[in-house]
N, C-alpha and C positions, 0 to 999 in steps of 0.2 A: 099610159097607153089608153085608148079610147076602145071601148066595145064596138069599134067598126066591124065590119064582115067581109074577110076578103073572100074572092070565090076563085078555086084553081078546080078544073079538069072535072064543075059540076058539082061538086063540094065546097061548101060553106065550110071556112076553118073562120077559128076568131082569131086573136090574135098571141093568144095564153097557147090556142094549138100548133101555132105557125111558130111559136118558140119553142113548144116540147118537140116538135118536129125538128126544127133546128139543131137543139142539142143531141137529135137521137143523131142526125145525118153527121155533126161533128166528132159524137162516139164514134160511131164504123167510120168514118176516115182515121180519127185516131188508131185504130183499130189497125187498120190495112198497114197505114205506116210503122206501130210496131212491127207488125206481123214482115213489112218487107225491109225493116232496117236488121231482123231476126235473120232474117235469109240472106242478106248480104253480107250480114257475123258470118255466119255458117257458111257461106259459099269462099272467104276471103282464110276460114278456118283451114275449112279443105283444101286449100290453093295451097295454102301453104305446108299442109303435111302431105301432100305429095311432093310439093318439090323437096320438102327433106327427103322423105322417102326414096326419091330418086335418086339422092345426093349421098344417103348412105348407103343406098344398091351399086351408086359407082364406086364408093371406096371399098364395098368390099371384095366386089369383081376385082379392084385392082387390086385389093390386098392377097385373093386366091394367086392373080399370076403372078404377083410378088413369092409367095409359097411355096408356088409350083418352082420357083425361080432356085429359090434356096439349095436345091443341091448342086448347081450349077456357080455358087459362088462357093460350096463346099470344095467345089472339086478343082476353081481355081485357088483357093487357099491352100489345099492339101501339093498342088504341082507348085509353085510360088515354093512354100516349104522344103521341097524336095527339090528345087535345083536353086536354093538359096547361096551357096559357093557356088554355083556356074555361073561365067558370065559368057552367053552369046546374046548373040539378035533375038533369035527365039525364046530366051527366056525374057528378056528386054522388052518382045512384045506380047511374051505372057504378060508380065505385070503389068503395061500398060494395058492393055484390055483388062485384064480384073480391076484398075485403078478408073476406067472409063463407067463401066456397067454397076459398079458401086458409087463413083460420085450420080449419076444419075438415077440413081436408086433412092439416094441421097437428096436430092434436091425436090425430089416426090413424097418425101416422107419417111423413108427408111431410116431405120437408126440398129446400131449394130450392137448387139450386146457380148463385151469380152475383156472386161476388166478387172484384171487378178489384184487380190489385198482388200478388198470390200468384203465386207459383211455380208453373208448368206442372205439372200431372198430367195423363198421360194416359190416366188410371180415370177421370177426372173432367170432363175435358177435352177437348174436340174442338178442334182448332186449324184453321181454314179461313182466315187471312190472316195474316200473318208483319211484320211493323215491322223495323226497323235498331232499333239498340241505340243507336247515336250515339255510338260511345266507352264507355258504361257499361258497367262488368265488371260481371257476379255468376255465381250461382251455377250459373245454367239460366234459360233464358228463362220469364219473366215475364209473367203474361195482363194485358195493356194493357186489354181492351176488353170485355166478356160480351156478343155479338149477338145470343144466345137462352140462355138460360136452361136449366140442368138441372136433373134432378131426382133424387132418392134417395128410397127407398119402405123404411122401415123395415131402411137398412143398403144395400139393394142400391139399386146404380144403373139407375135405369130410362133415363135419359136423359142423357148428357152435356152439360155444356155447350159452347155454340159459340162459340170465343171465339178474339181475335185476340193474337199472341203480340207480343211484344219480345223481341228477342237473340239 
């Protein structure tokens, strides 16, 4: 480079100052660009844990009316039971309507918990009456009996089931 003198806006720069000046105007753009690729992280962060947010504020709206719901498939199980020898219309279109509002219950995520001969969990399980074993080993006692039903709402348990153990 040549010790020429350029002249901008009345000022004399040489040419050693027209490069530090350079590198300073390429720091602060570097600069900004960090600074707005930081903001675009951040904003694309936020985008996104709101839409989870959202997405598990509707699952557990729905999981509440699913809840609320629960005594209402209680009380067609416990009718279903109680006119299990009668055959009319009316019971015919009991169970299909408990057989309607459970498959659709079902295809939302509902899962029904009521399966006797499994080993006791108590995530799962509510144990309200206890049996003797009568000699039998195993591993952990054993749900003999499902007295009411539980239930699971996409993973979480909304309800235990109420069931009576063995062992």
């Amino acid at each position: 480079m040549s010790d020429e003198v350029l002249e901008t806006n009345d000022e004399a720069l040489t040419p050693y100052e027209v490069l530090d000046e350079r590198g300073d105007v390429e720091r602060e753009r570097d600069e900004y660009l960090d600074a707005l690729q930081r903001l675009q992280a951040d904003f694309e962060n936020y985008r996104k844990r709101v839409a989870r947010s959202s997405e598990e504020a509707a699952t557990r709206a729905a999981g509440d009316l699913v809840a609320r719901l629960l005594p209402t498939l209680d009380a067609f199980d416990l009718a279903t039971a109680h006119f299990a020898n009668a055959a009319s219309d009316e019971v015919a279109a009991l169970v299909q309507t408990r057989g309607l509002l459970l498959d659709t219950l079902s295809r939302e995520g509902l899962e029904r918990i009521d399966d006797g001969s499994v080993t006791f969990d108590p995530q799962i399980h509510d144990a309200v009456a206890h049996v003797d074993a009568d000699g039998e080993t195993s591993d952990g006692p054993i749900v003999e009996d499902v007295l009411r039903a539980g239930y699971r709402w996409r993973g979480t348990v909304l309800r235990p089931a109420m069931v009576r153990v063995k062992g």
